[in-house]
N, C-alpha and C positions, 0 to 999 in steps of 0.2 A: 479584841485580842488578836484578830487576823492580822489589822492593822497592823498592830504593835510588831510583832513576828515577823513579817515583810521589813517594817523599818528597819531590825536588827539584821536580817539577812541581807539588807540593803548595804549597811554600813561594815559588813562584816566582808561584802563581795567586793568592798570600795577597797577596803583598806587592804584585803589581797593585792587588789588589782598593782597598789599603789607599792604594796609590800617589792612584789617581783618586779615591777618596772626597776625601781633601784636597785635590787642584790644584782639587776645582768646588764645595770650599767646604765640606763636609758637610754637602750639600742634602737628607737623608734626615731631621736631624733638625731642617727646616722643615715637613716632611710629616704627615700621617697615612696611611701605607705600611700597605695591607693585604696578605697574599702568600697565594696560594692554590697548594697541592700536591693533587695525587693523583694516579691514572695519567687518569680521566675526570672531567670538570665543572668543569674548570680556567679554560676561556674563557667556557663558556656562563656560571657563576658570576661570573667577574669583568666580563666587559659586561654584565652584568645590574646590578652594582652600579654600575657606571660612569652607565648610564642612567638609575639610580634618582636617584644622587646627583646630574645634572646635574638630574634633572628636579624636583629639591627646592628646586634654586637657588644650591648651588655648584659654585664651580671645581672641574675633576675630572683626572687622568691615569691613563692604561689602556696598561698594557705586557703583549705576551701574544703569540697565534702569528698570528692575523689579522691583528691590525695595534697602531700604537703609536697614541695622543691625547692631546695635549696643549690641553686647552682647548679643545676642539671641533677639532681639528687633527688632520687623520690624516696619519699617518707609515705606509711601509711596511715589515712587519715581516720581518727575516731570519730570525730565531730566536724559540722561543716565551720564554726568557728571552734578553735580550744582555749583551753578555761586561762586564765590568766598567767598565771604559771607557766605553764605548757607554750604558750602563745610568746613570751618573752623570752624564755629562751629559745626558741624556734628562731625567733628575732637576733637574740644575739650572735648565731651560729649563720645568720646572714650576714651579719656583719664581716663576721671571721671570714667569711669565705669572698668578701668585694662586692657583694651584691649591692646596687645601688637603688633599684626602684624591686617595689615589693606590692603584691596586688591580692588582697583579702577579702573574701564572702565574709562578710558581717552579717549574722542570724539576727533576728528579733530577739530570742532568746539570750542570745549575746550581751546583745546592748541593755537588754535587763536587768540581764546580769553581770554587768560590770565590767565586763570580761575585758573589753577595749577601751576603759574608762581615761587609762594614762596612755594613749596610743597616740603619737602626734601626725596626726594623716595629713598629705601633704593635697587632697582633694577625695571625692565620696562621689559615686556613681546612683544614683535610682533609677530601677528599671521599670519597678510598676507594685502595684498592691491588691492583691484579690487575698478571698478566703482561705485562710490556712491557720494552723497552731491557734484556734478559737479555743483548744481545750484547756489551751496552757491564760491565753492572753484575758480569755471570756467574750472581748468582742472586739468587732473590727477599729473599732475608735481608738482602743487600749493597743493592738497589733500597730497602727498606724502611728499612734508613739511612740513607741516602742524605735521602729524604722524611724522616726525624726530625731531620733538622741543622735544618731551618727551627724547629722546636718547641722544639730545644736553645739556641737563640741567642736567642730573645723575653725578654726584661725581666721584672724584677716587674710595671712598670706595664700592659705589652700581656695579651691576651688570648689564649687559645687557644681554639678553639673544634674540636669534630670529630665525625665520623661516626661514631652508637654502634651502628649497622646495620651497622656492615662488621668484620671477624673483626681488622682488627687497627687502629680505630679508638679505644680507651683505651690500648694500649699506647705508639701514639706519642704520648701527654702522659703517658706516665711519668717522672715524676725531673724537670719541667721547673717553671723558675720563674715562671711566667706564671699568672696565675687563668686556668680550667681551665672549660671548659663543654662540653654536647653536644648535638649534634643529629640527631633519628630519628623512624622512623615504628614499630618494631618492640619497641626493646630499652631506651624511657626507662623504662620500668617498672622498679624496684628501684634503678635508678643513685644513686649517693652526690653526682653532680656534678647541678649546675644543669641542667636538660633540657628544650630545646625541643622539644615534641612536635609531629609531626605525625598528620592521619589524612586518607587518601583518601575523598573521599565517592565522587565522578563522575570517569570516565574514560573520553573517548569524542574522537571527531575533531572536535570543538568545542571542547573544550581540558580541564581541568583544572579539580575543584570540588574545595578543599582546606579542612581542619580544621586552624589554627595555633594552640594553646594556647587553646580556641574560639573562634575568631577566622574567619570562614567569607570564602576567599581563592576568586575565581573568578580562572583565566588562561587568556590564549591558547596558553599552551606544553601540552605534549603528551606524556605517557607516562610512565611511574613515577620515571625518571631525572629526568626535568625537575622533579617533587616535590621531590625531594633539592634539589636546584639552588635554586627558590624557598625551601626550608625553610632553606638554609645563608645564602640573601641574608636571610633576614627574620630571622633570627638575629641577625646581624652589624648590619641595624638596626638592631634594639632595642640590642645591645652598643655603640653610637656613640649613643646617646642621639638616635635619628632622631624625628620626628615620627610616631606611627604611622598615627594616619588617613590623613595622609599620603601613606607608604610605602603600603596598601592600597590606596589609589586610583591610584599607580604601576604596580604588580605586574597589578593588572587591567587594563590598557592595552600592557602594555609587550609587544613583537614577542621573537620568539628572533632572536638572532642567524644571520647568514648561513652555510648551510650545515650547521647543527643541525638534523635535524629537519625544512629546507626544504621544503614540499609543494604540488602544487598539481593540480587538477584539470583535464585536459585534455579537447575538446570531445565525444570519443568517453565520456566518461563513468570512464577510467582513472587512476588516484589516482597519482602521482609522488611519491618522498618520497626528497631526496638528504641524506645524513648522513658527517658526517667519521668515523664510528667506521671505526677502523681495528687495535682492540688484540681478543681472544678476547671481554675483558668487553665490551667498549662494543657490539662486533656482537651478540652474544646479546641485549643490553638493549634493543637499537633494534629487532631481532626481535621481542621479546616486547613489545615498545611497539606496534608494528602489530599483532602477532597478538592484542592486548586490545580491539583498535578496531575489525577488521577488519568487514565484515559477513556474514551467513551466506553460504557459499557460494564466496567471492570464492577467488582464490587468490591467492598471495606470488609473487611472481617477482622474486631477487635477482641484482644485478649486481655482481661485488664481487671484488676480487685480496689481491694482499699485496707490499709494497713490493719492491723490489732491495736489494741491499747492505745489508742492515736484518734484527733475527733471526728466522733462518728456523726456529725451535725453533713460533713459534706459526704457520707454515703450513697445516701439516695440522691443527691445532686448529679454525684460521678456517673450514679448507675443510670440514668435519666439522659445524660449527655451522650454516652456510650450507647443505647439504645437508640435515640435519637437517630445519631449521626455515623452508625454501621450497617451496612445490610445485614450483616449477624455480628450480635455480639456475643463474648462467651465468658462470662463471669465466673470468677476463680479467686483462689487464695492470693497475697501479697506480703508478706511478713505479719502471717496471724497472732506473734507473740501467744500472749497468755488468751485468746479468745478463739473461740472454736471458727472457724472461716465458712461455716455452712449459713453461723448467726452474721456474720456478717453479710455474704453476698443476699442473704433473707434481706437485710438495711438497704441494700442498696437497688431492690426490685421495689422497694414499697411505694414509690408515687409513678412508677408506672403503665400506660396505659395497657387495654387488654391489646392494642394495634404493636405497641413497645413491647409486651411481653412475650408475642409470637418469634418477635427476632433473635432473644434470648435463650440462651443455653449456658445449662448451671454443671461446672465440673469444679470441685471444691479442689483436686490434683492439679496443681501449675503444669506440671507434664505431661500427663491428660489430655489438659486443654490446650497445649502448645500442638501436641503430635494432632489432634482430632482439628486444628486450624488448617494444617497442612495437611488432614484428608479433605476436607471441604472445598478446599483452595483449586479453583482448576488458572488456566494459563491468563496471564494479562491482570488476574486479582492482585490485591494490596493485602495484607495481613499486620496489622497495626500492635505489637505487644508493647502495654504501657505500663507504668509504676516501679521499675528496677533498674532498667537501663544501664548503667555501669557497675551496678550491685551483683558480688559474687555468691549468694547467699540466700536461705529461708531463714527468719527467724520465727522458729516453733518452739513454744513451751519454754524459752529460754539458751537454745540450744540453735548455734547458726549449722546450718547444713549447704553443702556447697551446692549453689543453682547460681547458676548461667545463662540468662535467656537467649544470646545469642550461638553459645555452644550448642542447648538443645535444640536453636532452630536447625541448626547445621545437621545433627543427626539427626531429627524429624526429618530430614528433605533424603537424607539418604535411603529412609527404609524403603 
């Protein structure tokens, strides 16, 4: 019966899909549609190109989880991909307005569900694949297909491009008809495919000194992740025939977007750094992106939950990582929906040690725990808050209430 129900909602998400493509005209293939999958680097990559390409001098549209742009026009966004419908005409009002290339987060959920089924993408980005939406997909094999429909459905004439650093970055352009490329800092050595290489020269809280195929990139973005991120956007340059002086003198200007990475330095001397990671990989990386920077001495003090109604398999993963790799961590709420946030931070103390559970400290109040960071915090510390990052908002019992993590660092620092 499961089966059955799936196939009908399968065929029912197609024929949407198929339905709005043509009532708004098949505006996809007015476009140059880029779509970027992975479980991390989804937004940071695609507003990066967004910025790149306005800043070159054309028309641009960005559909993703922070928000939509059409032309310089922000829209705000529901979903990090929208439903078929929504998406098409988003599409066609890019048209309207000259927009020539167009750069889209494509969710697993997405590609599940149809959503991008008639999109004609002129090439597909992969950043990488760790645990995430197990609750929706059931397991990583189902998740990783999911992420391969985008690679499945590309043209001869589009592009693939992907992560040869991540364990399952050549396998999703197996069998697909798309010319095939890769991009890495570890694993272009011996590949068969065309390989953008990277090398980290500098990494330090001034930003990013990078090696692109010798090509010496300095940026303001920040931490081994954000590498990837530049190496996948200067890839994808050169694959659209960009300018690349150009592009270079972009990249070294260009800001991170809101709530990646955000950081800033408060007057008592203590380093603030608010980041959306919210899956097992993304908080380890953001981790290990401060603890690369940090300076001698300083300590980590993380503030950091795990959603409600959302899978609770990576709980105790997160809370284990965050103990792990803070000298205090301070485990809190993060959009508890319909679940009480006390039973959840309980999930995410469960595997660990009595050595891990000394560093922890439990304030189920995100304001609470932001203000009690910044009494802890003396000068030269790092204070890591993760899981919202660009998110204006709690969602409790169904009811968004406005929270800000980086507003209330701001008054935390003043009291």
């Amino acid at each position: 019966m499961k089966k059955l129900f799936k196939k009908i909602k399968t065929k029912y998400w197609a024929a949407l899909s198929l339905g709005a493509t043509y009532y708004y005209g098949n505006p996809s293939n007015k476009l140059k549609i880029i779509g970027v999958t992975g479980t991390n680097g989804k937004t940071t990559t695609t507003t990066l190109l967004y910025n790149l390409t306005t800043a070159l001098g054309y028309k641009a549209g960005l559909i993703g989880t922070v928000e939509n742009i059409i032309a310089g026009v922000v829209r705000p966004a529901t979903h990090t991909t929208p439903d078929s419908i929504s998406l098409s005409k988003l599409l066609k009002e890019m048209v309207d307005k000259g927009c020539e290339y167009v750069f889209i987060e494509v969710s697993s959920h997405a590609l599940d569900q149809r959503r991008v089924a008639r999109i004609n993408f002129a090439g597909a980005i992969f950043t990488n694949l760790t645990h995430d939406h197990l609750d929706y997909h059931k397991s990583l094999e189902k998740y990783f297909l999911a992420k391969k429909k985008l690679f499945n459905m590309l043209p001869f004439t589009a592009f693939a491009l992907t992560n040869a650093d991540d364990e399952h970055g050549i396998e999703i352009v197996n069998n697909i008809k798309a010319e095939k490329f890769v991009y890495g800092f570890d694993k272009c050595q011996g590949q068969s495919l065309t390989c953008f290489k990277g090398e980290i020269k500098k990494l330090d809280f001034d930003g990013l000194e990078l090696d692109f195929n010798s090509e010496n990139i300095r940026s303001k973005l920040l931490g081994k992740f954000n590498a990837y991120n530049l190496l996948a956007v200067w890839s994808t340059a050169t694959l659209l025939g960009f300018d690349m002086v150009k592009v270079k003198e972009v990249l070294e200007t260009i800001e991170p977007p809101r709530g990646r990475f955000q950081h800033f330095m408060s007057e008592s001397g203590v380093l603030a750094v608010v980041d959306y990671a919210h899956t097992p990989d993304a908080l380890e990386k953001i981790f290990n992106a401060v603890i690369d920077v940090r300076p001698n001495g300083a300590k980590i003090i993380s503030v950091y939950g795990c959603g409600g109604d959302r899978d609770p398999m990576k709980r105790r993963v997160m809370g284990k990582i965050g103990a792990t790799l803070s000298d205090i961590a301070i485990f809190t709420s993060d959009n508890p929906r319909n679940e009480d946030p006390n039973v959840i931070i309980a999930e995410m103390k469960t595997d660990l040690t009595l050595a891990m559970a000394k560093k922890v400290i439990t304030i189920a109040d995100r304001r609470e725990a932001i203000k009690e960071s910044v009494k802890i915090a003396q000068k030269g510390d790092i204070i890591l808050c993760a899981g919202k990052g660009h998110e204006d908002y709690q969602d409790i019992r169904g009811v968004k209430h406005h929270f800000d993590d980086v507003e209330e660092y701001k008054k935390a620092f003043t009291l």
